[in-house]
C-alpha positions, 0 to 999 in steps of 0.5 A: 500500500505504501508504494502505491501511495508513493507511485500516486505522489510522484504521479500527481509531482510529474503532472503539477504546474510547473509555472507560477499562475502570471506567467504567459500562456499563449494559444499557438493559434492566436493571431496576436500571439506576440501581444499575447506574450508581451502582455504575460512579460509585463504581469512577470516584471515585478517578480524580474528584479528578483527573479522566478526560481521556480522556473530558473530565472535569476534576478535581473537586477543585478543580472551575474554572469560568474564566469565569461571566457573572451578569445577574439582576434580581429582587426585592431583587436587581440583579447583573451580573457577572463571575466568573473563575478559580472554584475549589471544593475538596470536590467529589469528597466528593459523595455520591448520595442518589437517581438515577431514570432513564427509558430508554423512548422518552427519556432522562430522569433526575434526581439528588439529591447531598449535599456536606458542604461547599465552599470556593469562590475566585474573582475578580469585577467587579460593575457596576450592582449592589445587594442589598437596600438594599446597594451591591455594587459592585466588584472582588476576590476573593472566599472562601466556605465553605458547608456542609449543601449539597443539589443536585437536578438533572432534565433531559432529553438527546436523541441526537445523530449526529456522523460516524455515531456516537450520542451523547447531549446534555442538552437541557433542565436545571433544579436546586433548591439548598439550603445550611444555611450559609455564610461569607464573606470579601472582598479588595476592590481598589477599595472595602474599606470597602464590600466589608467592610460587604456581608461582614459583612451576609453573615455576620450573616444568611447564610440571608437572603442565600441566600434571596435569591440562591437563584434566581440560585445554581440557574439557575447551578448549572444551566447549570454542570452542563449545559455540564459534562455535555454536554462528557463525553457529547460525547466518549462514543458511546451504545453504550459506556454503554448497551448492547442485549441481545445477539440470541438465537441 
């Protein structure tokens, strides 16, 4: 009897809603299915700032990212680095400038977000680096506020089964980046006056710098937004966020 009580259990954990009662619940064959979704992420956005652990999503103010491995050679541009303990504060003041999704036969979409402005902290180790002329060596922490921030993001996502279940994984993800400007500050712990100089540069000619790291920024903020999307879908079934017409009786 005991077992049977501990098969019925897992039965009724197995079928439970994974998602909490404001998140968004599209039918597929709405045909304003993108107002649909927006308007579920406006009733999510007082739980962002904190995050949604039931579903994976961590807070989005601070936003951390506790490890990113930077290898890039480019014109005017050698980096190799590690950045740890990244953190952005005024992620949760995104807003949605446009969304486009295609349910047939795939799972296509693409986003255009605004945010007004981020202030990032993080640790680095540079190696074997330079930009332009500049010798960007080193180790630290590093501030940085940008402002005027533009985000558009297209990818592609593709079912999964896991125990008999349906879930969604974005398979492929690219993103096009815009800052207006920015603004940093370096605490160097092993070449000060160095690190000084590279800030400066920085700040006199943010927008060359940009253009510059623009490839490397988009790539990264690419892969963040895949591993971090991926990670909420894993622990939702597709059947709890889009949902079938009900048959006709």
């Amino acid at each position: 009897m005991k077992v049977l009580y501990i098969f019925l259990f897992c039965v009724v954990c197995a079928q439970a809603k994974v998602t909490p009662d404001y998140f968004p619940s599209c039918k597929r064959s709405d045909p304003q299915i993108e107002k649909c979704v927006l308007n579920g992420l406006e009733a999510m956005r007082p739980h962002l700032k904190e995050g949604i652990p039931e579903v994976n999503i961590p807070a989005l103010d601070p936003f951390t990212v506790p490890t990113l491995k930077l290898d890039r050679t480019a014109p005017n541009l050698r980096i190799k680095a590690t950045v740890k303990q990244a953190k952005a504060y005024g992620g949760s003041d995104f807003k949605i400038e446009k969304l486009k999704l295609n349910l047939n036969n795939k799972y296509a979409g693409e986003m255009k977000i605004t945010l007004p402005k981020l202030m990032v902290v993080a640790n680095y180790d540079v190696r074997g680096s330079r930009l332009l002329a500049l010798d960007i060596n080193g180790k630290g922490r590093i501030r940085g506020n940008f402002t005027g921030i533009t985000v558009v993001a297209k990818g592609f996502a593709k079912p999964i089964n896991k125990e008999n279940v349906e879930y969604l994984q974005v398979d492929k993800l690219v993103s096009k980046v815009r800052i207006n400007h920015a603004q940093i500050a370096i605490d160097e712990t092993e070449r000060p006056v160095a690190a000084a100089s590279a800030a400066s540069f920085f700040n006199a000619s943010p927008n060359i710098v940009l253009d510059i790291l623009n490839p490397l920024i988009e790539e990264t903020t690419a892969a963040v937004i895949k591993a971090f999307v991926n990670k909420v879908l894993g622990s939702i079934p597709i059947s709890e966020v889009l949902t079938d017409d009900a048959p006709a009786a």
